[in-house]
C-alpha positions as CSV (number, residue, x, y, z in Angstrom):
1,X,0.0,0.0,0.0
2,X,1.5,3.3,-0.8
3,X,2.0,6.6,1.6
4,X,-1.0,8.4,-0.3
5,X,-3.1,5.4,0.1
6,X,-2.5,5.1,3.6
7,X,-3.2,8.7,4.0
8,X,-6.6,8.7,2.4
9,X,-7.7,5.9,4.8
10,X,-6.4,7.6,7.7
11,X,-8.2,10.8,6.8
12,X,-11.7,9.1,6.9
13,X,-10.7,8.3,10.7
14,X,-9.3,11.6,11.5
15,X,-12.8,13.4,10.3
16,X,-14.7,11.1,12.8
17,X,-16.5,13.0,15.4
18,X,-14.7,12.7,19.4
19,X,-18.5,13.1,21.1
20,X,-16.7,16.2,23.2
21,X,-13.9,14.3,23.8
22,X,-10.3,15.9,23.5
23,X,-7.1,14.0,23.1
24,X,-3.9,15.5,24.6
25,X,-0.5,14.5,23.4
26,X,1.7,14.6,26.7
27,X,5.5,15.5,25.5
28,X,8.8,15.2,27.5
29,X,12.2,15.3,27.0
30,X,13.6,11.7,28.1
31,X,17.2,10.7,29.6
32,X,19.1,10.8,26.1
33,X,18.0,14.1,25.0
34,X,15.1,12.8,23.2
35,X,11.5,13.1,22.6
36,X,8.5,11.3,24.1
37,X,5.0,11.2,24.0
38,X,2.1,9.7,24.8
39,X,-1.7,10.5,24.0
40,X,-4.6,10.6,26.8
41,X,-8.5,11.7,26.1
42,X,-10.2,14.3,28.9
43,X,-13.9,15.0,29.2
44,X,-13.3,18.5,27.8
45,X,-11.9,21.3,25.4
46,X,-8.7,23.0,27.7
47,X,-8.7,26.6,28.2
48,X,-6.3,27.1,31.2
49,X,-3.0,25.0,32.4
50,X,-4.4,24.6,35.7
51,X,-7.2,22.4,34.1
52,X,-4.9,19.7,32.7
53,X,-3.9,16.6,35.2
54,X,-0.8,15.5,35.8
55,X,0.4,12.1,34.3
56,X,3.0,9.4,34.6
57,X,5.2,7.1,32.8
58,X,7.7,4.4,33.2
59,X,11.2,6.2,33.6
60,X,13.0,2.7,33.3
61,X,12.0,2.8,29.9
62,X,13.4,6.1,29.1
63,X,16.9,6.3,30.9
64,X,15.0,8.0,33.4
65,X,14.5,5.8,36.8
66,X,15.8,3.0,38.1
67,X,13.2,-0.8,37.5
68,X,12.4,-0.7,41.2
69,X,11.1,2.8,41.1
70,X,10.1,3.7,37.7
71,X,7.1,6.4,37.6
72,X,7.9,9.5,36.4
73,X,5.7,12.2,37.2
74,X,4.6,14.5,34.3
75,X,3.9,18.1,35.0
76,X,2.2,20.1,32.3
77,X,3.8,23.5,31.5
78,X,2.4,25.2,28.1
79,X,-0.2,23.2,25.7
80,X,-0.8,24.0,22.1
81,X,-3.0,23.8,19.6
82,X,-2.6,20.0,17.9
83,X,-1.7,20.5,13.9
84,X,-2.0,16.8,13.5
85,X,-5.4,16.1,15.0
86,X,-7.1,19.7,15.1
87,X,-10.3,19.9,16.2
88,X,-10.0,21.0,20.3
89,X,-7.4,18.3,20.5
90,X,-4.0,19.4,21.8
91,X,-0.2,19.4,22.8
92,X,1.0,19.1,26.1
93,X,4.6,20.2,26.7
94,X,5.7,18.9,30.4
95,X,8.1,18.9,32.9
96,X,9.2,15.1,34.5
97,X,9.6,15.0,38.4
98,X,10.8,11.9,41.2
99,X,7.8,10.9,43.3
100,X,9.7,11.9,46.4
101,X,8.5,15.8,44.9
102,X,11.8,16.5,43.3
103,X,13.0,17.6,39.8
104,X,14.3,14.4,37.7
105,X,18.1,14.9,37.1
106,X,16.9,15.3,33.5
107,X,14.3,18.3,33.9
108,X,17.1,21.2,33.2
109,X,13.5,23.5,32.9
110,X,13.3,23.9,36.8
111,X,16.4,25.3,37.3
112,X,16.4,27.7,34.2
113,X,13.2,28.7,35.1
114,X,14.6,29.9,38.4
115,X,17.4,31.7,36.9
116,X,15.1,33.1,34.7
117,X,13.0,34.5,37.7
118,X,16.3,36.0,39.3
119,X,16.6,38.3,35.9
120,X,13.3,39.4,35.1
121,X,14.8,43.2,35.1
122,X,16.3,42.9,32.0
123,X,13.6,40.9,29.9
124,X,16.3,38.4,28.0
125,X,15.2,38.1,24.6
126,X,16.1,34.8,22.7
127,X,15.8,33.7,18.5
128,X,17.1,30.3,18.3
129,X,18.5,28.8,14.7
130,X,17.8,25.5,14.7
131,X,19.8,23.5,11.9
132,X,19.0,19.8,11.2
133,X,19.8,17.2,8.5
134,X,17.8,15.2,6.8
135,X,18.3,11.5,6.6
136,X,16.0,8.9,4.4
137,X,15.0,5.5,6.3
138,X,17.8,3.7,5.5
139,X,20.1,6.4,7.2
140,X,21.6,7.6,3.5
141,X,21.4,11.3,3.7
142,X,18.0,12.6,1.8
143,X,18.3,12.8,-1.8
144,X,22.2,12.1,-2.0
145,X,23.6,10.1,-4.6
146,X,23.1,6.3,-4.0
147,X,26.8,5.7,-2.7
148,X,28.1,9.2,-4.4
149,X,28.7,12.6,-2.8
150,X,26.5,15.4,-4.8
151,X,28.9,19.0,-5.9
152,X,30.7,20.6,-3.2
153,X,28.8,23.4,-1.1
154,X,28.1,26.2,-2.7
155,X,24.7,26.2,-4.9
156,X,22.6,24.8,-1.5
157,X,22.8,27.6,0.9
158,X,19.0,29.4,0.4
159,X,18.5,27.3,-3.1
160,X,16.0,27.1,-5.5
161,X,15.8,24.0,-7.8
162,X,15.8,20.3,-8.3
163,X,19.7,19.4,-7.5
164,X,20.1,22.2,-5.1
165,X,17.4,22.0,-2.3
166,X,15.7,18.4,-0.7
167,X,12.3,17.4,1.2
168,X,11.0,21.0,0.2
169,X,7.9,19.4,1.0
170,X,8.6,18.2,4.5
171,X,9.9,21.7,5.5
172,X,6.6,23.3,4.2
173,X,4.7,21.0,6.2
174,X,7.0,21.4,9.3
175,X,6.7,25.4,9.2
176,X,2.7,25.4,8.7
177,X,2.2,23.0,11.7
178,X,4.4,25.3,13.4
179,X,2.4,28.3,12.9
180,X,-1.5,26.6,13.8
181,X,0.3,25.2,17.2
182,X,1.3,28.8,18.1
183,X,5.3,28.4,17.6
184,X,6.7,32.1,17.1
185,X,8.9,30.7,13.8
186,X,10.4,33.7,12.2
187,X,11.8,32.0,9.5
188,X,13.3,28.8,7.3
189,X,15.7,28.4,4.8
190,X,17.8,25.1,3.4
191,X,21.7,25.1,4.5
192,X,25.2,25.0,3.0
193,X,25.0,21.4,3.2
194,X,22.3,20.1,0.9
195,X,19.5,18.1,2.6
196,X,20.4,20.6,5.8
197,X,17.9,23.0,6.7
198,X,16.8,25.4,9.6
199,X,14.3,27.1,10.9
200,X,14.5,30.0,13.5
201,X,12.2,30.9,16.6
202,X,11.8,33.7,18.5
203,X,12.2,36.4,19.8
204,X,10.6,34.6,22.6
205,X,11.8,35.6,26.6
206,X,12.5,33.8,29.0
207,X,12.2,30.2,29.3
208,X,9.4,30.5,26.7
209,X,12.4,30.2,24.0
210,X,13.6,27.1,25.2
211,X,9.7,25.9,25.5
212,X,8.8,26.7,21.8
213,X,12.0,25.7,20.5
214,X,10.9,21.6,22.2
215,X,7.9,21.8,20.7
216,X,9.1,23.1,17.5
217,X,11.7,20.2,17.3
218,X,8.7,17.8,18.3
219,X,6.7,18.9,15.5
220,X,9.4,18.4,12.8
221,X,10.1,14.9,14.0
222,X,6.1,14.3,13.9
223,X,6.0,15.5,10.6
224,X,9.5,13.8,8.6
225,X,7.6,10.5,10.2
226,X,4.8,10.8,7.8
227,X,7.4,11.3,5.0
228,X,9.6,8.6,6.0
229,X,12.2,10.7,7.1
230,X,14.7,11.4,10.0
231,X,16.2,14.1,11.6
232,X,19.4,14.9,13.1
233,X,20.3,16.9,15.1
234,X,24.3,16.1,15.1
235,X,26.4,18.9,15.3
236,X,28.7,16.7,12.4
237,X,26.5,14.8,10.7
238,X,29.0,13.7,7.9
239,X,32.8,13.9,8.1
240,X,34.7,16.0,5.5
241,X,34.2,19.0,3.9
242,X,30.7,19.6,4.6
243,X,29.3,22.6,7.2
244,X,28.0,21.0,10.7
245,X,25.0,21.9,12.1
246,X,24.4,24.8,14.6
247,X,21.9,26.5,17.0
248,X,23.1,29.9,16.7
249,X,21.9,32.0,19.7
250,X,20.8,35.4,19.1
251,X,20.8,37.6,22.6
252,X,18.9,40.8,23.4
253,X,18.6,42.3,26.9
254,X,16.2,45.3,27.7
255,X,19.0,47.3,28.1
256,X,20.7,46.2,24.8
257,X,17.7,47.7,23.1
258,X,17.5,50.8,24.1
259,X,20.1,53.5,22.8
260,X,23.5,53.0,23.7
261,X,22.9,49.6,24.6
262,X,25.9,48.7,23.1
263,X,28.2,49.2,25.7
264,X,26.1,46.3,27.6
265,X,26.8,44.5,24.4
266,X,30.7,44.4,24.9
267,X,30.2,43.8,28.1
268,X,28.4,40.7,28.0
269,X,30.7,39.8,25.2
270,X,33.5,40.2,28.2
271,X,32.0,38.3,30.5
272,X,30.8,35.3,28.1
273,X,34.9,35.2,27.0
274,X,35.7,34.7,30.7
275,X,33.3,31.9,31.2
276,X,33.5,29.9,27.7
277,X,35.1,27.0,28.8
278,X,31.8,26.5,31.3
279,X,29.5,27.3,28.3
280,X,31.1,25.3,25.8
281,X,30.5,22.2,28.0
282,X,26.5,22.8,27.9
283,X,26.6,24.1,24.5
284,X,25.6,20.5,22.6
285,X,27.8,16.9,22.9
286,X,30.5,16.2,19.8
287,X,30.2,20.2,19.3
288,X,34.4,20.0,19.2
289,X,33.7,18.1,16.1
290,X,31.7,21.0,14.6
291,X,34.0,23.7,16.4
292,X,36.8,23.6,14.4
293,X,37.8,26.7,13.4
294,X,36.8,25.8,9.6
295,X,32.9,26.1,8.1
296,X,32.0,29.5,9.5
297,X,33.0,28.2,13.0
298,X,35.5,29.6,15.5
299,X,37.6,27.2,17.8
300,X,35.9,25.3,20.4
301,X,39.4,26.1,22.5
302,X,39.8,29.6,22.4
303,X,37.1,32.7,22.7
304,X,36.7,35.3,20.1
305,X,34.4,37.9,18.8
306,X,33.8,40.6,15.9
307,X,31.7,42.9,13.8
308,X,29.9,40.9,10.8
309,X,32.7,37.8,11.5
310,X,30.4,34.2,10.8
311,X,34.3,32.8,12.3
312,X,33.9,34.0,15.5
313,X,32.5,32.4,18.8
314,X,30.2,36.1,19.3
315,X,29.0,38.0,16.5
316,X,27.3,41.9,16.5
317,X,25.5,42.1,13.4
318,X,27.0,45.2,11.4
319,X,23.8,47.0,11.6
320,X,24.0,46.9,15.6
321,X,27.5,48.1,16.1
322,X,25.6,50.6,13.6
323,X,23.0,51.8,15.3
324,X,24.4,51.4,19.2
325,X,22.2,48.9,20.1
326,X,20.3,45.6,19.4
327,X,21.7,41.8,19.9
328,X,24.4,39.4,19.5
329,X,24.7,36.0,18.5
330,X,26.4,33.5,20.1
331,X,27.5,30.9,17.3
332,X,28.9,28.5,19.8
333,X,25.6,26.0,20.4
334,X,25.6,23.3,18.8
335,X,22.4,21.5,17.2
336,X,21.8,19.7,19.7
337,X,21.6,21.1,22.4
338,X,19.0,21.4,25.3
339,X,17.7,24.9,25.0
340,X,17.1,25.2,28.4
341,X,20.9,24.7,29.2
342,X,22.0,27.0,27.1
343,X,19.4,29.7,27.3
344,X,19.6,29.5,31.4
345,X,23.7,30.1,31.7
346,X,23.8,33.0,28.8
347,X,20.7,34.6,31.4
348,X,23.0,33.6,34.1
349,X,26.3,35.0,32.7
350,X,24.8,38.1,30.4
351,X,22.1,39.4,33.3
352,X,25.1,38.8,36.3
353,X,27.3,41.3,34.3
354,X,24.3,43.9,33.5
355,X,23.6,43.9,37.2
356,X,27.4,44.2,38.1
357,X,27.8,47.4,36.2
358,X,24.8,48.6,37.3
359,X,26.1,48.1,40.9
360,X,28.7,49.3,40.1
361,X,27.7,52.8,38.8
362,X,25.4,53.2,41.9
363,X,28.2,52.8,44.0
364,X,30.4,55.3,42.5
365,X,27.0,57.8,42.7
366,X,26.6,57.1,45.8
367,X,30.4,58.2,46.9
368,X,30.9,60.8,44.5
């Protein structure tokens, strides 16, 4: 039976009416940095969080709990519209916890949240770039040559045309589920490597970044499975002389945005270089093989920045140092990492040297 086949059958199913039932799709991020879910029906349509139970699963089963302990408690934290069932039905994103009324080792949300909380002055801004490759079921990248390489980089970045861009229709799909669930995507366009795209998010603030950038990643995976495909998220994907995959960071602080807010700029640029060996260790597993100083990267090693410079760690967009004030992006993150990690110790490190000079210059007011 063929994929359109299949789909024409399941459609008769998914147009049946649910008699006021909803279904809710609870999603997690499990002990390997991967997605779960698992669907339950409640006797209404959701309006509120509060109104949605919690749930548990078996955290043996996911690298999450020991056999003689399993459940895993699931704490709902933002739902969304469902682009795969429609209707009332939704998306659960959740939070796991330990019975004893702790966070699981794995739930990196609680404690970002908290930093989060710490630095609500400054009202962080995040866009997230979220690169991926495409793989076919047999694991051959998508649309490569059967046991051949296609022509070096160069005609795939933002192409247009057979031989220069792959799974165009999984992307479309992808970005239009994104939009009916809610996800703030700015943005997609295919990568220097062909069959590697991206898609950005944001601006989101706070721990909302790292929220819609899960789901966001959920929803891709949802949607290459009805095309037969997989997605990487492997800062290297393929050895040689092909670009890895990234999750640029792009930075904005409240006082960043206003006029001269460039001088917080350089100063969180000052205080990330002193800290990078601290980021780079939350910033995405096999990023040193990605970090190499070659493919618009700069050295997982050593810390540096510029003006317009795609081979530094930090980048200020020319139009910033410009202007006087705006973002940066921090090309560092790797594809795969956990936005919560990342999002929570740039808050930590960016916020902690706002507030210092801020300190700072009250101080010296004060004694004048």
């Amino acid at each position: 039976m063929s994929g359109v086949e299949k789909t024409q059958i399941l459609q008769k199913y998914l147009e049946l009416d649910q008699r006021g039932s909803v279904i809710a799709e609870y999603v997690w991020i499990d002990g390997t940095g991967n997605i779960r879910s698992k669907g339950r029906t409640l006797n209404k349509k959701i309006s509120s969080l509060d109104q949605l139970p919690e749930w548990n699963f078996d955290g043996s089963s996911t690298n999450q709990a020991p056999g003689y302990d399993s459940d895993v408690y699931l704490k709902p934290v933002a739902f969304y519209p469902d682009p795969f069932r429609r209707g009332d039905n939704i998306i659960v994103l959740t939070e796991c916890w330990n019975n004893d009324g702790t966070p699981n080792k794995f739930n990196h949300r609680h404690e970002a949240a908290k930093l989060f909380a710490a630095h609500t002055k400054e009202e962080i801004w995040f866009g997230l770039e979220q690169e991926y490759t495409l793989f076919d079921e047999y694991d051959n990248v998508y649309g490569w040559p059967k046991g051949g390489f296609p022509a070096p980089q160069g005609p795939y970045y933002c192409g247009v045309g057979t031989g220069k861009v792959h799974a165009r229709d999984v992307i479309e799909a992808h970005y239009r589920a994104c939009l009916y669930a809610g996800i703030r995507v700015s943005g997609i366009n295919a990568e220097v490597m062909p069959s590697q795209w991206e898609f950005q998010v944001g601006p989101c603030e706070g721990i909302k970044m790292a929220d819609q950038l899960w789901m966001a990643r959920y929803l891709l995976c949802r949607v290459a499975e009805e095309f037969a495909v997989k997605v990487s998220l492997h800062p290297k994907p393929l050895k040689g002389d092909w670009n890895g995959a990234g999750c640029h960071t792009n930075v904005s602080t409240k006082s960043m945005r206003e006029a001269g807010g460039i001088k917080y700029i350089e100063q969180a640029i000052s205080a990330l270089s002193k800290r990078h060996k601290e980021h780079i260790k939350l910033y995405g597993t096999d990023n040193d093989m990605r970090l190499t100083g070659r493919h618009e990267t700069a050295s997982a090693s050593s810390f540096s920045s510029g003006v317009a410079n795609r081979g530094a760690s930090v980048r200020v967009p020319r139009s910033v140092a410009k202007e006087g004030f705006g973002y940066f992006e921090d090309r560092r993150p790797a594809s795969n990492i956990d936005p919560y990690l990342v999002t929570g110790i740039i808050c930590e490190t960016v916020c902690g040297s706002i507030d210092d000079a801020n300190m700072t210059k009250e101080y010296e007011r004060e004694f004048q």
